[in-house]
N, C-alpha and C positions, 0 to 999 in steps of 0.2 A: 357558120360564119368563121372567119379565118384573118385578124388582123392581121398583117405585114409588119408586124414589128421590124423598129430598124430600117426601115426601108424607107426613101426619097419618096414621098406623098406631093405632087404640085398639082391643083386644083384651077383651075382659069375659066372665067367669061371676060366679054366685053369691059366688062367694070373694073375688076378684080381678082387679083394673083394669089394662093396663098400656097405655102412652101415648107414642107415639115422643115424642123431647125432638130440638131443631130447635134452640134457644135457650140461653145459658146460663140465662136467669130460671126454665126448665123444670126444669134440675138444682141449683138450691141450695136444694129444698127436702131433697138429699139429702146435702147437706155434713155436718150433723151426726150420720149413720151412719159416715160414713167417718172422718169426725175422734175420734169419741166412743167408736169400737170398735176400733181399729188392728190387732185379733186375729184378725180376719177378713179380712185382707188377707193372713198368713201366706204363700200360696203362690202372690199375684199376682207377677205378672213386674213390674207399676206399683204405683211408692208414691203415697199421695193419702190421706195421712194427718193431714195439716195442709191449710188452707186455701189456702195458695199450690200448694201439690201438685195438689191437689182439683182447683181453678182450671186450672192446666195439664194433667193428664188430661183433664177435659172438654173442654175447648178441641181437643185433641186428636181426642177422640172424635166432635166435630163438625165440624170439618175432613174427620175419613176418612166421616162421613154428607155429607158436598155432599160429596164426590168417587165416591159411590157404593160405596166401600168396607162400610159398616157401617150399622148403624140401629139407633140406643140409645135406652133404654127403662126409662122410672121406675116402678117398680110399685109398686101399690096394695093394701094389706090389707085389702080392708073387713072382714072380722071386726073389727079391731080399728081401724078408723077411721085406719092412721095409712101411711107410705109405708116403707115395706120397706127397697126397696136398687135396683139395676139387672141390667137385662140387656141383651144385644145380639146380634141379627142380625150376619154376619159373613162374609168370606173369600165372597160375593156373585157367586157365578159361573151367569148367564141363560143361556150358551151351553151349558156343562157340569151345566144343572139340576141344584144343588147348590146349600145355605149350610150356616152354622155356627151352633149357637147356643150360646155362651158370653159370655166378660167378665162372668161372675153372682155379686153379692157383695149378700148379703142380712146384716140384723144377726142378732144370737144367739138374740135374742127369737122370730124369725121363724124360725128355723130348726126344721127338725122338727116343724112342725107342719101340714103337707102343704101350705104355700101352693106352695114350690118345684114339688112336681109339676102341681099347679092350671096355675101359671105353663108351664112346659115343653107342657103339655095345649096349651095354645091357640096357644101358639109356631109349634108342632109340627102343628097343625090351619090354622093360618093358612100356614104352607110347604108343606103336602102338600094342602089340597081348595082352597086360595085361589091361591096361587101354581104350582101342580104340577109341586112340585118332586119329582126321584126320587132322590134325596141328600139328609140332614140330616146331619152330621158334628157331633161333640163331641170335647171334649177336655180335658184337664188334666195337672198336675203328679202323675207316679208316686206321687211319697209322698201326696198327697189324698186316704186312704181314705175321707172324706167324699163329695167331689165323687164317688170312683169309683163307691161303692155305691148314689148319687141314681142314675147313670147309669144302672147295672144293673136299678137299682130301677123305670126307666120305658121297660127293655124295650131299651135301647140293646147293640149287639154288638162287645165288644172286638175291636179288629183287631192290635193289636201296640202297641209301643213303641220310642219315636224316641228314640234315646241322645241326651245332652250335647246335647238341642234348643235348647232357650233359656236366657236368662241372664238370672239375678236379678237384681234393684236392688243385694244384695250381694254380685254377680261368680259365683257357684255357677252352674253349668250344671245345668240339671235335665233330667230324663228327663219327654217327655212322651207320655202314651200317648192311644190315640187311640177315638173309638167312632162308628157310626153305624146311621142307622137308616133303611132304602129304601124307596121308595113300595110296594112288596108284601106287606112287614111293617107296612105305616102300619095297615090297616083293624082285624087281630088285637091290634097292640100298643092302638092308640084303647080296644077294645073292653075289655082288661086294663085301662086307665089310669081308664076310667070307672065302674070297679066297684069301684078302689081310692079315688078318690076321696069316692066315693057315702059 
């Protein structure tokens, strides 16, 4: 496996755009998701809830994409003409063919209405037939019965759960549990994702 670091990522179906961000000029069209909904940040481990926040997250997020860490990603709703929220490539390991795909914070409007799996669909197709990768890992906070049910919901396999892994912006340690999904399972799971979409 061979990520492209630095390089122009755009991913599209029917539904949905999504566009590595290289720039900050890339992400403020996404400032006003994050500043405008604070409620959907509930179980990030980063606050970017205000505009100087926003600013330093991203900044952040762009530092670890030039260092080959990450590859973050504005997505696009065309149903409804407007830009969602982010996602991101992640935890990028070419030797151990393996990523991540998390950092996913979409607004409430968007939510549940199948763009998330659209979005995961192409993620997920662009790491396993583009990149061939034989690891996709996920992840989230225990208590995200949201997050965990998308996961389930797109065919991902619980593995366990990491006690007192990480810590909140307000000092709580949270449990985080873990999911992935292997190049063997890619063709069977593809084949479920595209008939739930349909």
């Amino acid at each position: 496996m061979k990520f492209p670091i630095n390089t122009v990522i755009v991913l599209e179906n029917e539904r949905v755009l999504i566009e590595s961000m290289h720039k900050m000029e890339h992400c403020d069209v996404l400032k006003k998701i994050a500043i405008g909904h604070p409620e959907i940040l509930t179980y990030s481990p980063s606050e970017f809830h205000t505009e100087a926040l926003f600013h330093s997250y991203m900044n952040q997020a762009l530092d670890q994409s030039k260092a080959g860490q990450r590859c973050i990603f504005r997505v696009y709703d065309k149903l409804k003409g407007e830009y969602a929220g982010s996602s991101s490539f992640g935890n990028i390991s070419d030797k151990n063919e393996r990523i991540e795909i998390g950092w996913t914070w979409i607004g409430k409007s968007f939510q549940k209405t199948g763009l998330n799996r659209n979005m995961k669909l192409l993620m997920m197709e662009y790491a396993f037939d583009q990149l061939k990768a034989k690891r996709v890992e996920l992840k989230a906070d225990a208590r995200n019965e949201q997050s965990r049910t998308a996961m389930e919901g797109i065919g991902a396999t619980y593995e366990g759960c990491l006690r007192e892994h990480t810590v909140m912006s307000d000092g709580f340690r949270r449990d985080t549990v873990y999911y992935s999904i292997l190049a063997g399972e890619w063709p069977d799971i593809r084949r479920k994702l595209l008939l739930k979409i349909r």
